[in-house]
C-alpha positions as CSV (number, residue, x, y, z in Angstrom):
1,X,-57.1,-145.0,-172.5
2,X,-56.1,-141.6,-172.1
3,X,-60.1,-140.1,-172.3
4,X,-60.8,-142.4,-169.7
5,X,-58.3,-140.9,-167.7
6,X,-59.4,-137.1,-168.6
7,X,-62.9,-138.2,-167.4
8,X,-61.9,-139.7,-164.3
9,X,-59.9,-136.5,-163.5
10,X,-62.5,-134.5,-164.8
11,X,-65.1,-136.3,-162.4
12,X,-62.7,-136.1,-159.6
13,X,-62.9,-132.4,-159.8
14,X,-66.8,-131.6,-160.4
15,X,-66.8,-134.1,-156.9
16,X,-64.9,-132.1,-155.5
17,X,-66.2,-128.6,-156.4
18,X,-69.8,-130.2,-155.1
19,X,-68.2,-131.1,-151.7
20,X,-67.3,-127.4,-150.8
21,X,-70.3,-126.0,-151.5
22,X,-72.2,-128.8,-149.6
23,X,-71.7,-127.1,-146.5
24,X,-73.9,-123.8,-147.1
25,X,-76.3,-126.5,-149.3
26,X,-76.5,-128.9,-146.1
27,X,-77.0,-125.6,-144.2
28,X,-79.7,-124.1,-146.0
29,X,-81.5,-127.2,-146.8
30,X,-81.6,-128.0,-143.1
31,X,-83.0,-124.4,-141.6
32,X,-85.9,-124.8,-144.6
33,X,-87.0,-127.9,-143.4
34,X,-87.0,-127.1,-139.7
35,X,-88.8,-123.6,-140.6
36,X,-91.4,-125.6,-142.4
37,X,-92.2,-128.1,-140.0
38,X,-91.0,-130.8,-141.9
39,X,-87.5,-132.2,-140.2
40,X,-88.6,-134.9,-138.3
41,X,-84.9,-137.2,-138.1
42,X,-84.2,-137.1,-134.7
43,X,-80.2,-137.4,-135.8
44,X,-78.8,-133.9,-136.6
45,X,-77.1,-133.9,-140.7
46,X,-73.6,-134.4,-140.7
47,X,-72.7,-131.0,-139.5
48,X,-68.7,-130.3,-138.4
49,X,-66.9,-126.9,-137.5
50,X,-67.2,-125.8,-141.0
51,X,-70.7,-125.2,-140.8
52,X,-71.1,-123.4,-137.4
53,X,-70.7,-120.1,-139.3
54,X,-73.3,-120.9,-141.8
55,X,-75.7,-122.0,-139.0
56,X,-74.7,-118.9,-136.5
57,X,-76.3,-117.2,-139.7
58,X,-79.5,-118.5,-139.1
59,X,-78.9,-118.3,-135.4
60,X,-81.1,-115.0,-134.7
61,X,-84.0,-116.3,-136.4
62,X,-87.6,-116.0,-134.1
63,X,-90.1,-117.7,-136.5
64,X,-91.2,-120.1,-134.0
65,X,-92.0,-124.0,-135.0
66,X,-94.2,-126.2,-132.9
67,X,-92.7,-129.4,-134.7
68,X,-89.0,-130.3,-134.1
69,X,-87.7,-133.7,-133.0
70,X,-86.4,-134.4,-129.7
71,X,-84.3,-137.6,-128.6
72,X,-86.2,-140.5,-128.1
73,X,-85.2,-140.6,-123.9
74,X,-86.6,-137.4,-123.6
75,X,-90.1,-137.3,-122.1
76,X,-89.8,-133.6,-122.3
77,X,-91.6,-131.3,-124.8
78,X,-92.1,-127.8,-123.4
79,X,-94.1,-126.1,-126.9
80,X,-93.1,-124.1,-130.2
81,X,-89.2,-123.3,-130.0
82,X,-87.6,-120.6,-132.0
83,X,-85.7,-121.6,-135.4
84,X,-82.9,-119.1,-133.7
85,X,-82.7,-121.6,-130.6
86,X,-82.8,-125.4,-133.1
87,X,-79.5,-124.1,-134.8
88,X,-77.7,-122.9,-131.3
89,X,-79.0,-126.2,-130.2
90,X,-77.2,-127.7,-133.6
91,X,-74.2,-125.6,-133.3
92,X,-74.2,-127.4,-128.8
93,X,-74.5,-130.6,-130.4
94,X,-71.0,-129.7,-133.2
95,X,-69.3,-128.3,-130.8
96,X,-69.6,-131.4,-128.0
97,X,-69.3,-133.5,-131.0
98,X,-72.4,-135.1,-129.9
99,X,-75.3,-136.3,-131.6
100,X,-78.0,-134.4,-129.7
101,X,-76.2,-132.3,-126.9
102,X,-79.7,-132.4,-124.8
103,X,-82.9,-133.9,-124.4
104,X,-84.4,-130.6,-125.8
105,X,-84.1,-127.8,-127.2
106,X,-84.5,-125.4,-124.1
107,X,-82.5,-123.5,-122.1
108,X,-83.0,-122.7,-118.5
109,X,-81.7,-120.0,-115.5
110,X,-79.6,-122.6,-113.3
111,X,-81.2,-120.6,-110.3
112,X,-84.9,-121.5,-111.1
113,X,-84.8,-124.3,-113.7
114,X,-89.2,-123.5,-114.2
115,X,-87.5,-120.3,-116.3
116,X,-87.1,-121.2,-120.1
117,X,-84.7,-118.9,-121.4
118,X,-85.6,-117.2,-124.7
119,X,-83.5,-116.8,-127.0
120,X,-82.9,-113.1,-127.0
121,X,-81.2,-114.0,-124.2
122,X,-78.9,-117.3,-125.0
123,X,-78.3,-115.7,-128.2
124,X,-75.4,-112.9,-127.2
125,X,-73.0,-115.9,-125.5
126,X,-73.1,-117.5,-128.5
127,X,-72.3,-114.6,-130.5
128,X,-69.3,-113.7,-128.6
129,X,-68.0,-117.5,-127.7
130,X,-67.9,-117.4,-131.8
131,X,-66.5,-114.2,-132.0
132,X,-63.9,-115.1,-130.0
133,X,-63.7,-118.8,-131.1
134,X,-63.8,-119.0,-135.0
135,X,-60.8,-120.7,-136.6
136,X,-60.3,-123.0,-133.9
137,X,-59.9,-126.9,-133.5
138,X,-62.9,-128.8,-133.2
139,X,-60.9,-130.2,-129.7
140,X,-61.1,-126.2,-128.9
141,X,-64.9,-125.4,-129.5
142,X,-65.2,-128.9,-127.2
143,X,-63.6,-127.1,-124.2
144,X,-65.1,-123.1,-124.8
145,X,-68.3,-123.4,-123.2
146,X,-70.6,-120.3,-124.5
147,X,-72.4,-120.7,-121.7
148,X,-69.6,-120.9,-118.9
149,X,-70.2,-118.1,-116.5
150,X,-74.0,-117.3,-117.5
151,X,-76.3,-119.2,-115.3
152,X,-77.6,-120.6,-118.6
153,X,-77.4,-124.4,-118.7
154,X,-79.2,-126.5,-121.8
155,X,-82.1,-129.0,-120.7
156,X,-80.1,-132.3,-119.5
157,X,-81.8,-135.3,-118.4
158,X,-80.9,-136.1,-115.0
159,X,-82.1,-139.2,-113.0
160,X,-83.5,-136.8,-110.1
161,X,-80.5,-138.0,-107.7
């Protein structure tokens, strides 16, 4: 009785060592498969607050993909988007606790909504919104918008009211 114990402990802990070094795994695993074309779930992994550093990381990355899944209301598909711009997208989508927090990956100039912002450009709010954000609540990230003040809004369906 008492090895079955010592295994069950000893199983408890090799779970839980794997669980904390799932988030960099679920990370990493995720930015391969959109770099290689080959994501194709239109539900985002199971990312929470943990992993916004991890993905902020890969946040800078220009290798542009012409494959990446958009949600299934979304008529929109505006090209090849830069990996940098799928995990700020990812990172929209933890933060609003949401499962996809827009029907694309684009952003756009609130003053002339036929300008696609790249991502050179979206890229600094996020930097400092983290900067200044890391460590907090996921109710926090909810209510800092990186974008508040920019111009810069993410592509959201509207009913063209």
């Amino acid at each position: 009785m008492k090895y079955i114990y010592i295994v069950l402990l000893l199983l408890t802990a090799s779970s839980c060592k794997k669980s904390n070094t799932a988030g960099p795994e679920l990370v990493e695993r995720f930015v391969k498969e959109v770099k290689a074309e080959r994501y194709e779930e239109i539900m985002l992994p199971e990312f929470d607050a943990s992993h916004i550093d991890e993905l902020m990381r890969h946040a800078s990355d220009n290798q542009m993909v012409a494959i990446y899944p958009h949600p299934s209301y979304s008529s929109y598909y505006g090209g090849p988007v830069a990996v940098g711009l799928v995990m700020l997208y990812t990172i929209e989508a933890v933060r609003l606790q949401v499962e996809w927090p827009s029907s694309t990956v684009r952003v756009f100039d609130q003053q002339d909504l036929s300008r696609e912002v790249p991502l050179s450009e979206v890229l600094p709010y996020y930097k400092k919104w983290w900067t200044e954000n890391k460590g907090k609540s996921a109710a926090e990230l909810m209510e800092a918008d990186p974008l508040d003040g920019s111009g810069l809004t993410w592509h959201i369906y509207t009913t063209g009211e």
